[in-house]
C-alpha positions in Angstrom: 114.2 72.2 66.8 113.0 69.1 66.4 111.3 68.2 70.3 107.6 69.4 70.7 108.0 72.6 72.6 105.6 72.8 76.1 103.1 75.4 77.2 103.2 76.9 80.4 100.5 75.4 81.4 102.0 71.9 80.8 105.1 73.2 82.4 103.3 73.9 85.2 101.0 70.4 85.4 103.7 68.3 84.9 106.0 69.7 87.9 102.3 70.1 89.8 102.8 74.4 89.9 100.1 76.7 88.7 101.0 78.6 85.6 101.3 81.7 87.5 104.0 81.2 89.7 106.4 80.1 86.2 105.0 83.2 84.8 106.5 85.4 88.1 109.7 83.7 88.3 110.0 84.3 84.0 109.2 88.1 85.2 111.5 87.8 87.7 114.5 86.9 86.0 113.8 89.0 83.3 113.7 92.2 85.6 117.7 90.3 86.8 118.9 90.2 83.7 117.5 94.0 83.0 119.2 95.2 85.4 122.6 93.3 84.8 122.5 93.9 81.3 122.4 97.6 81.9 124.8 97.6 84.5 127.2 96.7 82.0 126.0 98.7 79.2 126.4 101.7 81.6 130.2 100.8 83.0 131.8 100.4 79.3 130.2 103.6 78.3 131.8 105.4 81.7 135.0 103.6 80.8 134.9 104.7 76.7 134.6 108.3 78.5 137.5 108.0 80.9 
C-alpha cells in the first residue's frame, strides 16, 4: 500500500465525528458480520449432517 493510512481520530476530524462514534459503528459491524459468519458456518455443518 502505497497511500498514508488514517487514524481514527483523523477519520473522525476530517468528517467532523468524535472518534467514538467510528469506534461503535466498527463494533457494530463486527458484532453483523459475527453473527452472519456463524450463521453460515452453522447451516453447512446441519447440511454435511443431513
Amino acid at each position: 500500500m502505497s497511500e498514508k493510512l488514517k487514524t481514527i481520530k483523523e477519520l473522525a476530524d476530517e468528517w467532523g465525528i468524535t472518534k467514538q462514534t467510528i469506534q461503535y459503528h466498527i463494533r457494530f459491524c463486527c458484532k453483523v458480520f459475527q453473527k452472519i459468519y456463524f450463521s453460515v458456518k452453522l447451516r453447512k455443518k446441519t447440511e454435511r449432517t443431513e
